[in-house]
PDB file of the backbone (N, CA, C, O) and the ligand in Angstrom, with CONECT records:
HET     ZN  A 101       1
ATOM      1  N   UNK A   1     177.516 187.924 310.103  1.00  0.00           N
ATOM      2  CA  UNK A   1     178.458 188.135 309.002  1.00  0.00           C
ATOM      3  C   UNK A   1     177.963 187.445 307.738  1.00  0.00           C
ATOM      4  O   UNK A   1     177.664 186.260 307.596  1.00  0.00           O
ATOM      5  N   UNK A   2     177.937 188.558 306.739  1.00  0.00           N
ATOM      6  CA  UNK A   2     177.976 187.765 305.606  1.00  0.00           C
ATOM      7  C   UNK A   2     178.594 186.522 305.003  1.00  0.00           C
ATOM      8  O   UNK A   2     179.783 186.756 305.221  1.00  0.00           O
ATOM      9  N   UNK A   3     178.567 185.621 304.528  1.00  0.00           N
ATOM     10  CA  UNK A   3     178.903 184.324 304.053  1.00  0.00           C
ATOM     11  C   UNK A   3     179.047 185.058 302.059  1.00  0.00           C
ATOM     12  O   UNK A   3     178.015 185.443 301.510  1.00  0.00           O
ATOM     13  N   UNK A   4     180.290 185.106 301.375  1.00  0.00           N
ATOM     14  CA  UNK A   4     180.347 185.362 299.866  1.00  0.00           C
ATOM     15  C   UNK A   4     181.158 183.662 299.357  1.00  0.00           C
ATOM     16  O   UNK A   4     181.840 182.925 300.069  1.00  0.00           O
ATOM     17  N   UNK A   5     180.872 183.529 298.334  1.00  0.00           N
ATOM     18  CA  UNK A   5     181.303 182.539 297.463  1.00  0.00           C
ATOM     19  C   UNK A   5     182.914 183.202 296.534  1.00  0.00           C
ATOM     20  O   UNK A   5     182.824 184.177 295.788  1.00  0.00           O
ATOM     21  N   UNK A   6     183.927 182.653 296.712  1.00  0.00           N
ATOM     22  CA  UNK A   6     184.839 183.513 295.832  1.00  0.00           C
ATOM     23  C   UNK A   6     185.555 182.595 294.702  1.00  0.00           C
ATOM     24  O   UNK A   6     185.887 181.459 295.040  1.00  0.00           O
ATOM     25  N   UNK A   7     185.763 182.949 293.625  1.00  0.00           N
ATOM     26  CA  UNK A   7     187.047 182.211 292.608  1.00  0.00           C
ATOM     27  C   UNK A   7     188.018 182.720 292.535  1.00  0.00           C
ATOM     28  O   UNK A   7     188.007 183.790 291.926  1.00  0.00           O
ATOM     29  N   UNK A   8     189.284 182.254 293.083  1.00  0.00           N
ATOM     30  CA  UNK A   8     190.997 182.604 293.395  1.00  0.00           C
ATOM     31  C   UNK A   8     191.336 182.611 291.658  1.00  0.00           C
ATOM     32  O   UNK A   8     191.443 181.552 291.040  1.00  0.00           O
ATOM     33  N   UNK A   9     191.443 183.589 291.177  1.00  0.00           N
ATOM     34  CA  UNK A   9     192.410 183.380 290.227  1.00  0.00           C
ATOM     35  C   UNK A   9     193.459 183.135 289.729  1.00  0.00           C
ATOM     36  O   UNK A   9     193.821 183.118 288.552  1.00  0.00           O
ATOM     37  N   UNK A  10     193.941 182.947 290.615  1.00  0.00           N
ATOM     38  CA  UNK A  10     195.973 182.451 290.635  1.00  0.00           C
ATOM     39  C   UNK A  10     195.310 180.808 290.745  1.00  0.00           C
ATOM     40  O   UNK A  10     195.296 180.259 289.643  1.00  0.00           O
ATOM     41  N   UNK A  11     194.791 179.990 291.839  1.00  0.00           N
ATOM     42  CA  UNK A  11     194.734 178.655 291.790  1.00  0.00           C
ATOM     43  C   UNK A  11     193.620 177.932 291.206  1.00  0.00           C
ATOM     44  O   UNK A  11     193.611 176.756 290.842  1.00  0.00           O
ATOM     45  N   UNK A  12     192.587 178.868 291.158  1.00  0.00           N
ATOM     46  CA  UNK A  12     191.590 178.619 290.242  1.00  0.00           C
ATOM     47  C   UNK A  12     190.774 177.452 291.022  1.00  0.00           C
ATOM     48  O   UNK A  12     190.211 176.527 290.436  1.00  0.00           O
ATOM     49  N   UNK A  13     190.790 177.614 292.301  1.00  0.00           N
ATOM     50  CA  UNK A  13     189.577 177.164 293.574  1.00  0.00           C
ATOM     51  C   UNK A  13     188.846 177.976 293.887  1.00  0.00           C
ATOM     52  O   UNK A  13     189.262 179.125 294.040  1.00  0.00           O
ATOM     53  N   UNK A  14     187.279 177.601 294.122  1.00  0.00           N
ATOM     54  CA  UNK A  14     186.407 178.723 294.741  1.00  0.00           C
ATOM     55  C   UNK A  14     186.132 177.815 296.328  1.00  0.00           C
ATOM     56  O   UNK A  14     186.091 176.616 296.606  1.00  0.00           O
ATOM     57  N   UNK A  15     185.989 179.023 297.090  1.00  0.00           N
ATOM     58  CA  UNK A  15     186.026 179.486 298.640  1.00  0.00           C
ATOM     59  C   UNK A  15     184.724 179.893 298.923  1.00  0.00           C
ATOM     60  O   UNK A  15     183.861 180.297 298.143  1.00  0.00           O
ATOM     61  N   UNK A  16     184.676 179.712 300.336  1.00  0.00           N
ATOM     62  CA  UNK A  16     183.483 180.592 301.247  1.00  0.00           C
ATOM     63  C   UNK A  16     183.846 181.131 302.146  1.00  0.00           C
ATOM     64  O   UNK A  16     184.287 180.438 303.063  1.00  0.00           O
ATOM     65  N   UNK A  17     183.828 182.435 302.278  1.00  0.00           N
ATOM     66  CA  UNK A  17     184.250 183.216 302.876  1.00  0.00           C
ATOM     67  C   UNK A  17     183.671 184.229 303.600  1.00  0.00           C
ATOM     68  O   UNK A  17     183.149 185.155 302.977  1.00  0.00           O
ATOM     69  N   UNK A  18     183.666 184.226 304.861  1.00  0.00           N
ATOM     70  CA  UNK A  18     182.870 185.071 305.792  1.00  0.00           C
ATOM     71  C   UNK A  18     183.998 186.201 305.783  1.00  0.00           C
ATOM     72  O   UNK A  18     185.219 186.232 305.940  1.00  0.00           O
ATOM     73  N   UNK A  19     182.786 187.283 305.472  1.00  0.00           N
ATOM     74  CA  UNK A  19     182.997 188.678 305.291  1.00  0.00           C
ATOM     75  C   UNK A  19     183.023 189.836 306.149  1.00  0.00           C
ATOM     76  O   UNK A  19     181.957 190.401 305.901  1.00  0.00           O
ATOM     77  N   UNK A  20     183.462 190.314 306.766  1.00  0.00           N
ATOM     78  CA  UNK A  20     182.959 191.587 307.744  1.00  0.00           C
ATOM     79  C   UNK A  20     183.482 192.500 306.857  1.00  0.00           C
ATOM     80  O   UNK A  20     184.317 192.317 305.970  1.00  0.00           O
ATOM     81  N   UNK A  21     182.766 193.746 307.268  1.00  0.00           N
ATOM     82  CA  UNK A  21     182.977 195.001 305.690  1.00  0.00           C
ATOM     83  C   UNK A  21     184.187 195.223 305.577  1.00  0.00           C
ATOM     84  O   UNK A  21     184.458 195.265 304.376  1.00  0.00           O
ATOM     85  N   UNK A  22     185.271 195.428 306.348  1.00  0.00           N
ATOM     86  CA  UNK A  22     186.454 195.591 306.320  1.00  0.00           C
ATOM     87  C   UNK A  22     187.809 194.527 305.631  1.00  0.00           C
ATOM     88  O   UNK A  22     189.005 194.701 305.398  1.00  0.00           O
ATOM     89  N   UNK A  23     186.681 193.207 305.460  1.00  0.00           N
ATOM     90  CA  UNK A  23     188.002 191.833 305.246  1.00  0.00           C
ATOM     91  C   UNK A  23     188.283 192.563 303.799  1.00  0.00           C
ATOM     92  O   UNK A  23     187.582 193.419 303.259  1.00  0.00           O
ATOM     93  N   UNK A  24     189.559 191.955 303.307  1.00  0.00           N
ATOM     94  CA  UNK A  24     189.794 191.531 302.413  1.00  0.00           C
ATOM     95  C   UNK A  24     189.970 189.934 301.887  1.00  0.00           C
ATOM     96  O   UNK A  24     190.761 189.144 302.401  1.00  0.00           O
ATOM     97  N   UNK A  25     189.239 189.681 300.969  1.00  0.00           N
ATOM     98  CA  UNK A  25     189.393 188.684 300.634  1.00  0.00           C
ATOM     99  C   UNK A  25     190.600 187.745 300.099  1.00  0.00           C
ATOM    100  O   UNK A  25     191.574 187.920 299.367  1.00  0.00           O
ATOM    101  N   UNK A  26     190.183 186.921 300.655  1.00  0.00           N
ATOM    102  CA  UNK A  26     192.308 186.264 300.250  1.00  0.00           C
ATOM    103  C   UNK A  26     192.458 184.697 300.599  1.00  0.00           C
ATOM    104  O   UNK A  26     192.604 184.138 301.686  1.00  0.00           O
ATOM    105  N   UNK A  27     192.376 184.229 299.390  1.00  0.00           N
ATOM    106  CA  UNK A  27     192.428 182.955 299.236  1.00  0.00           C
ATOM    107  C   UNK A  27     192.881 181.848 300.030  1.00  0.00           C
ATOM    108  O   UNK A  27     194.019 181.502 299.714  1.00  0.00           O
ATOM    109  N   UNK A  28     192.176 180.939 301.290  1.00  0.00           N
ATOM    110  CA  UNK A  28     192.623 180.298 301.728  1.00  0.00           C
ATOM    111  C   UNK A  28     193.684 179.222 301.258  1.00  0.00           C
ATOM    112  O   UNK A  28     194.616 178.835 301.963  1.00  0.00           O
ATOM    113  N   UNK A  29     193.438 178.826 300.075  1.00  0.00           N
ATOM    114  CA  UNK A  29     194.059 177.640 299.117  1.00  0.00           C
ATOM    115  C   UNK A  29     195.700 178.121 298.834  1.00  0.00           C
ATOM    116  O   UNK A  29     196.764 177.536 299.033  1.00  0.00           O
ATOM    117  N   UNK A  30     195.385 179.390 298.308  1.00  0.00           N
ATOM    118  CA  UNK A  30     196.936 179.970 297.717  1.00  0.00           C
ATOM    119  C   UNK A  30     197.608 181.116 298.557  1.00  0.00           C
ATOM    120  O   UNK A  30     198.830 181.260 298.605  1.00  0.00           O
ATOM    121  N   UNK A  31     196.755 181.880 299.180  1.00  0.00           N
ATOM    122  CA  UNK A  31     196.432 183.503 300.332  1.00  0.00           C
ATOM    123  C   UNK A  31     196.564 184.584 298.797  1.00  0.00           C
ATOM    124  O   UNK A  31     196.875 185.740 299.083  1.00  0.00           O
ATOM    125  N   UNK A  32     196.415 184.385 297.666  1.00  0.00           N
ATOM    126  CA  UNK A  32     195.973 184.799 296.825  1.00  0.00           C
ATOM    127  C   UNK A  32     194.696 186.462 297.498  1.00  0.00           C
ATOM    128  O   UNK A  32     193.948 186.357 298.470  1.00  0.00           O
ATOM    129  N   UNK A  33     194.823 187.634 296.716  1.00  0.00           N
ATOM    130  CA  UNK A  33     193.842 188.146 296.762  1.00  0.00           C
ATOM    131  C   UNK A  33     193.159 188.615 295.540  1.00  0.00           C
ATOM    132  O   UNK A  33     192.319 189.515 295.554  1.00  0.00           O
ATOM    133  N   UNK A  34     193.484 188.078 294.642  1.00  0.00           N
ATOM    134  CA  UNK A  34     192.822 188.260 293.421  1.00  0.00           C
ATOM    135  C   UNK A  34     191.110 187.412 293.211  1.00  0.00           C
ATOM    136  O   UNK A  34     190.828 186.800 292.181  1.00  0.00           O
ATOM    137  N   UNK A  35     190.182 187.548 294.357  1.00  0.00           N
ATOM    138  CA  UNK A  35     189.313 186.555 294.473  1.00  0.00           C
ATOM    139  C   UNK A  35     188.209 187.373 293.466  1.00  0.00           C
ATOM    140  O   UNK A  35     188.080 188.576 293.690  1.00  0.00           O
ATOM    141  N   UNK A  36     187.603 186.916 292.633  1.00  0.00           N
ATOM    142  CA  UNK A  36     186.292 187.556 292.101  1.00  0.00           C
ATOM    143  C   UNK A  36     185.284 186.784 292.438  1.00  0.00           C
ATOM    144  O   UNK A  36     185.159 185.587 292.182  1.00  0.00           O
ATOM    145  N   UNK A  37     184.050 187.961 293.424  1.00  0.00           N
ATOM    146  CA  UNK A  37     182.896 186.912 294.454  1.00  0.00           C
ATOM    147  C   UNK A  37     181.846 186.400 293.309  1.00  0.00           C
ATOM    148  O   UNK A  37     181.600 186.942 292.231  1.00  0.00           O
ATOM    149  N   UNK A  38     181.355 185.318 293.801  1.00  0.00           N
ATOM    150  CA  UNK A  38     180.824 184.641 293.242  1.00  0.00           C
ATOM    151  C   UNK A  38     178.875 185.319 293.594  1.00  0.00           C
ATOM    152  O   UNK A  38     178.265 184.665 294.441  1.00  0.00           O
ATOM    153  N   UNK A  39     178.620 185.718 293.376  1.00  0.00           N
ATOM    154  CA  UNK A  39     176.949 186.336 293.318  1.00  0.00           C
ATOM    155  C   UNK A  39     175.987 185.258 293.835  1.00  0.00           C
ATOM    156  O   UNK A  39     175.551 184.635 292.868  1.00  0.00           O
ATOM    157  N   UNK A  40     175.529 184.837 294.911  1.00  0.00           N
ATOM    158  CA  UNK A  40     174.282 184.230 295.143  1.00  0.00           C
ATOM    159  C   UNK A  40     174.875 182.533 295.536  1.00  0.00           C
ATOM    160  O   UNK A  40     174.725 181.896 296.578  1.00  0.00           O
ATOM    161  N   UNK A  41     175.551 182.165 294.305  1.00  0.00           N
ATOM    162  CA  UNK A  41     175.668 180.340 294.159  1.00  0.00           C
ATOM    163  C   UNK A  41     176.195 179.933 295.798  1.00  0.00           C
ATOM    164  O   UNK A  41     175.193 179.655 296.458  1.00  0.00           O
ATOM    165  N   UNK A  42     176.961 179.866 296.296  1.00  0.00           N
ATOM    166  CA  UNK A  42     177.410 179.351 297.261  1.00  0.00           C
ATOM    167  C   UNK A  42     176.413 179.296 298.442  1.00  0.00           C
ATOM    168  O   UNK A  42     176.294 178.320 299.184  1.00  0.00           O
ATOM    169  N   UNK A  43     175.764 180.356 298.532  1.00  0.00           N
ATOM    170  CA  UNK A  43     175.008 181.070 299.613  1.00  0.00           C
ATOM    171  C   UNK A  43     173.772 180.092 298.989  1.00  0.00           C
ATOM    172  O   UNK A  43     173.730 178.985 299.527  1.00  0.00           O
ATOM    173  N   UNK A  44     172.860 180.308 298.040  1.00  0.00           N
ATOM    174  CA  UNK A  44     171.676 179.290 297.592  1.00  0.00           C
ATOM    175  C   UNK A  44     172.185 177.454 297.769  1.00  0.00           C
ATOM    176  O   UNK A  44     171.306 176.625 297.533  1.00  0.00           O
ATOM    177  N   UNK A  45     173.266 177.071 298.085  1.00  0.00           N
ATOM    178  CA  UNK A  45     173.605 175.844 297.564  1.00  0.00           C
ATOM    179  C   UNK A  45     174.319 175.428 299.466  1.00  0.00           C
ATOM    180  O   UNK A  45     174.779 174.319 299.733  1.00  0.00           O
ATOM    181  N   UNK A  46     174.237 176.563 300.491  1.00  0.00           N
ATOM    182  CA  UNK A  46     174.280 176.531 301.823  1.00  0.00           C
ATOM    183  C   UNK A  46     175.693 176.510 302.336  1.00  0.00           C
ATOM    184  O   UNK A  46     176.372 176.792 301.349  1.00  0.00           O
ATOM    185  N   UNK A  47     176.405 176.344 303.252  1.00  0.00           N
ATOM    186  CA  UNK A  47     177.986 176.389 303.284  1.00  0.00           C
ATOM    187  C   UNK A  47     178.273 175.052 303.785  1.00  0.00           C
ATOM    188  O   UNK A  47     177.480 174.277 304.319  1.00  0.00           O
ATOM    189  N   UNK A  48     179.823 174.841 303.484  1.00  0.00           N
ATOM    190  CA  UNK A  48     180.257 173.346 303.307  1.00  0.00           C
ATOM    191  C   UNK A  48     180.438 173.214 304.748  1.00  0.00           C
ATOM    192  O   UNK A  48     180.320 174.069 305.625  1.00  0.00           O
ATOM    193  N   UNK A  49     180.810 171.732 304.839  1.00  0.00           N
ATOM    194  CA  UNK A  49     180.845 171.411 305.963  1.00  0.00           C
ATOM    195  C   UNK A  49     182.308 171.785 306.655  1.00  0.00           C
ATOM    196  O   UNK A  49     182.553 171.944 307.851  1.00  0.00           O
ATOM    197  N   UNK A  50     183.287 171.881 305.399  1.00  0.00           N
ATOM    198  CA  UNK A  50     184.847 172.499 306.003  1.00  0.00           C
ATOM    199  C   UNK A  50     184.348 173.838 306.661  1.00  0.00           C
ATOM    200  O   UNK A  50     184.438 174.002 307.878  1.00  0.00           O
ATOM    201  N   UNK A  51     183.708 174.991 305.643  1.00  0.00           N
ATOM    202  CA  UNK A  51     182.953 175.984 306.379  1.00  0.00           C
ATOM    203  C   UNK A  51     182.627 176.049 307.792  1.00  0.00           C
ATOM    204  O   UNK A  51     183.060 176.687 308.751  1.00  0.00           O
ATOM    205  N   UNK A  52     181.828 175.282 307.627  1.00  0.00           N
ATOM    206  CA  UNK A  52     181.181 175.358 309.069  1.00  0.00           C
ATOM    207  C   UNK A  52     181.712 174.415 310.169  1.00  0.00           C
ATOM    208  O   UNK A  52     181.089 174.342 311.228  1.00  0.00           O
ATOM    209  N   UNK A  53     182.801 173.710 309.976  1.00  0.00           N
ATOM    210  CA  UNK A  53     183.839 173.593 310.962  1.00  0.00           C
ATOM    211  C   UNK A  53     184.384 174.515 310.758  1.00  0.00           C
ATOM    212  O   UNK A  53     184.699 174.884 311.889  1.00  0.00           O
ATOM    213  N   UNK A  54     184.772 175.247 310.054  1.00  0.00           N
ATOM    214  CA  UNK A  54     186.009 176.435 310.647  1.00  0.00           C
ATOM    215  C   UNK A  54     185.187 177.461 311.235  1.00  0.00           C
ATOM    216  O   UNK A  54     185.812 178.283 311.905  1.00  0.00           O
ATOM    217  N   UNK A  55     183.999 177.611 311.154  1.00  0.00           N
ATOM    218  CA  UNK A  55     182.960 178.741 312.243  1.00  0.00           C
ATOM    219  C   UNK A  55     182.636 177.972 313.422  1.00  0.00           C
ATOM    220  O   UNK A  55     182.051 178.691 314.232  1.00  0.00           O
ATOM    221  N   UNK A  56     182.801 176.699 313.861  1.00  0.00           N
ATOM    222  CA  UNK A  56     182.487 175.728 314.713  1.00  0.00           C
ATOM    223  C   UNK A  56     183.669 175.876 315.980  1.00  0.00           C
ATOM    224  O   UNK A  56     183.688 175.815 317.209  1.00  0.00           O
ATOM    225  N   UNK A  57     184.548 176.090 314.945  1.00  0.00           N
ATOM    226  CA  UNK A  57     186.093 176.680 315.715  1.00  0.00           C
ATOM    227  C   UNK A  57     186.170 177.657 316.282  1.00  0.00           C
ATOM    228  O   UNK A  57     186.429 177.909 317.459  1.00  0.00           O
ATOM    229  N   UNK A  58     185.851 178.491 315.111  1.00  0.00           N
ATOM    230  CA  UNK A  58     186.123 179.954 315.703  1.00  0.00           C
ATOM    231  C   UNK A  58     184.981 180.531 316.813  1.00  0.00           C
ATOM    232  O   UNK A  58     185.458 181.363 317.585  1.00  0.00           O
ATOM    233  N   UNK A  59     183.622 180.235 317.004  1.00  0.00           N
ATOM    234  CA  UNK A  59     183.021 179.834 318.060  1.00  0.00           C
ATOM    235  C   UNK A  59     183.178 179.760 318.801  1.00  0.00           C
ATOM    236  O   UNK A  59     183.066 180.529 319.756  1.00  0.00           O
ATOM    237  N   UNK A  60     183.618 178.476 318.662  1.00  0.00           N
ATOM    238  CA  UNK A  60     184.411 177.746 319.828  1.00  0.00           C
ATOM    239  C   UNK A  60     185.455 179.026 320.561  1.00  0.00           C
ATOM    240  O   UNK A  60     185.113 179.526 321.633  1.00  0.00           O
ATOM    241  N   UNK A  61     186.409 179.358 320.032  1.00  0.00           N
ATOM    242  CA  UNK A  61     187.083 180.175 320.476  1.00  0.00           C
ATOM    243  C   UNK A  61     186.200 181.395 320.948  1.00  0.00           C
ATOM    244  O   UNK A  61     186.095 181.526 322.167  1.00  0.00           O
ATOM    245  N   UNK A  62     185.696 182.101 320.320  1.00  0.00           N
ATOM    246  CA  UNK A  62     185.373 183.715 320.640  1.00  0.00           C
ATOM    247  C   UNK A  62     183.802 182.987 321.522  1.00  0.00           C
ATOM    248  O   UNK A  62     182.699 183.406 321.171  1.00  0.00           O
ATOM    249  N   UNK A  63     183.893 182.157 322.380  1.00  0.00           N
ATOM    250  CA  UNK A  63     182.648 181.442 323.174  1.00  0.00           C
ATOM    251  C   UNK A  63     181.393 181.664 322.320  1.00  0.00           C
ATOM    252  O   UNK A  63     180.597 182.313 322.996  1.00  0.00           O
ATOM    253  N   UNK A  64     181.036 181.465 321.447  1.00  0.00           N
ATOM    254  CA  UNK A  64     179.585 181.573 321.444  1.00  0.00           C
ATOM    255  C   UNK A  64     178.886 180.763 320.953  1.00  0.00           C
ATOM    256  O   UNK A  64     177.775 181.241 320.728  1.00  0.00           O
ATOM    257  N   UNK A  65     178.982 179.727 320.660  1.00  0.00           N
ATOM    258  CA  UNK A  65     178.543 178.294 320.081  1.00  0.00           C
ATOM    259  C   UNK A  65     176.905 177.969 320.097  1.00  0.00           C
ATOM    260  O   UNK A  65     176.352 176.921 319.766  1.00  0.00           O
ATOM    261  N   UNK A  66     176.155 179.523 320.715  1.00  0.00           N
ATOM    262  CA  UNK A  66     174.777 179.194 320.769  1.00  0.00           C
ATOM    263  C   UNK A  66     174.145 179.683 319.229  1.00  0.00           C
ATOM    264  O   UNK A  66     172.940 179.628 318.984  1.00  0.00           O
ATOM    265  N   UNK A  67     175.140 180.151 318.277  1.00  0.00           N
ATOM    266  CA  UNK A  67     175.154 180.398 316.948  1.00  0.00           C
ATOM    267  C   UNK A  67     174.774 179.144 316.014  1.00  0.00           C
ATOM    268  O   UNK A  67     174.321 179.215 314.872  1.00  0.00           O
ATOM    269  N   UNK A  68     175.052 178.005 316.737  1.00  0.00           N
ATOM    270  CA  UNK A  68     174.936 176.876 315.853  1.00  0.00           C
ATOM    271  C   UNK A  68     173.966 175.931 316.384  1.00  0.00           C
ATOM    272  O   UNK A  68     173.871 175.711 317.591  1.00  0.00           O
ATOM    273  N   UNK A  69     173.076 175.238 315.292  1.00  0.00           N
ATOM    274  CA  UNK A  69     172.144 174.638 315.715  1.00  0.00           C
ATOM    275  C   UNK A  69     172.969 173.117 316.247  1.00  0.00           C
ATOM    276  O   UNK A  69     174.140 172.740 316.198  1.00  0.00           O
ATOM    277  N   UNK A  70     171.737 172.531 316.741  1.00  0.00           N
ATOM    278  CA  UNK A  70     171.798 171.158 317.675  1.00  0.00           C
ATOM    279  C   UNK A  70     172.996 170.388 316.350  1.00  0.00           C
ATOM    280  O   UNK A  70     174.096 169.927 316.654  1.00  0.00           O
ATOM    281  N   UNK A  71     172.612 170.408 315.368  1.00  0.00           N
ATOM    282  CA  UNK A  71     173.259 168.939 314.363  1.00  0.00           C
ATOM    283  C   UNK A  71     174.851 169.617 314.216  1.00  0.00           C
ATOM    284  O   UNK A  71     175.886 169.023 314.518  1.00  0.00           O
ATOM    285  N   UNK A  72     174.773 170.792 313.759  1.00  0.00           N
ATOM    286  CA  UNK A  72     175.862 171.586 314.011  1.00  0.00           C
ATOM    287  C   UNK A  72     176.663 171.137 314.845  1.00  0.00           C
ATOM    288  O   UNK A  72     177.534 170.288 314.657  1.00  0.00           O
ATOM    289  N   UNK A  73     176.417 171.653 315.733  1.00  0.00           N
ATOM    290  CA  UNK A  73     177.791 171.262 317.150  1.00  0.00           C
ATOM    291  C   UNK A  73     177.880 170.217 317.356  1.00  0.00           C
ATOM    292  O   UNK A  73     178.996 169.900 317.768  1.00  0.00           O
ATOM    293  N   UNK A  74     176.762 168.973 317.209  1.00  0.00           N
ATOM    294  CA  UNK A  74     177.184 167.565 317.199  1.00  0.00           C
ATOM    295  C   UNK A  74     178.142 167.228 316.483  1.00  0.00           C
ATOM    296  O   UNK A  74     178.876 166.519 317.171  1.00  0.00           O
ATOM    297  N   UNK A  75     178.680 167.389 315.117  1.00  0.00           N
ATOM    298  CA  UNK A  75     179.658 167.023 314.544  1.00  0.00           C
ATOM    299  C   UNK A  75     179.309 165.342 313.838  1.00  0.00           C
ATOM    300  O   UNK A  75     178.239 164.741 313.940  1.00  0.00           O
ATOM    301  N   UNK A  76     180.248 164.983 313.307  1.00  0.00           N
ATOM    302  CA  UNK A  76     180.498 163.640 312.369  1.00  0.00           C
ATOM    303  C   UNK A  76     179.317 163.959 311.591  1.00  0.00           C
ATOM    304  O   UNK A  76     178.977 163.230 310.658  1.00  0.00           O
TER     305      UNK A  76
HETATM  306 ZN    ZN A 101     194.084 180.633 295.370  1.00  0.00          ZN2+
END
């Protein structure tokens, strides 16, 4: 899945947001969908670590945790 960078225009926070072609985008901060994606920056600058605990999770859940490298799943 794609990884996009977004700016919520109602709260005026930008997000990372894993994409499948079908999502709509929608602001974790506000559930806002007024997001305009951010082109390249987020993705060149790598995903946060809230990010990648919440894919660490969801992983976790849908079993597949061999998605994430060694430092990854270690955590702290
Ligand atoms: Zn928002």
């Amino acid at each position: 899945m794609p990884l996009y960078g977004y700016h919520c225009a109602d709260c005026d926070k930008d997000s990372e947001l894993l994409m499948r072609a079908s999502d709509v985008a929608v602001c974790p901060h506000c559930g806002s969908q007024k997001m305009d994606r951010l082109m390249s920056r987020t993705v060149a600058e790598g995903p946060s670590k809230g990010i990648i605990k919440s894919w660490r999770a969801q992983a976790s859940r849908e079993g597949h945790m061999s998605n994430f490298n060694k430092s990854e799943r270690g955590g702290s």
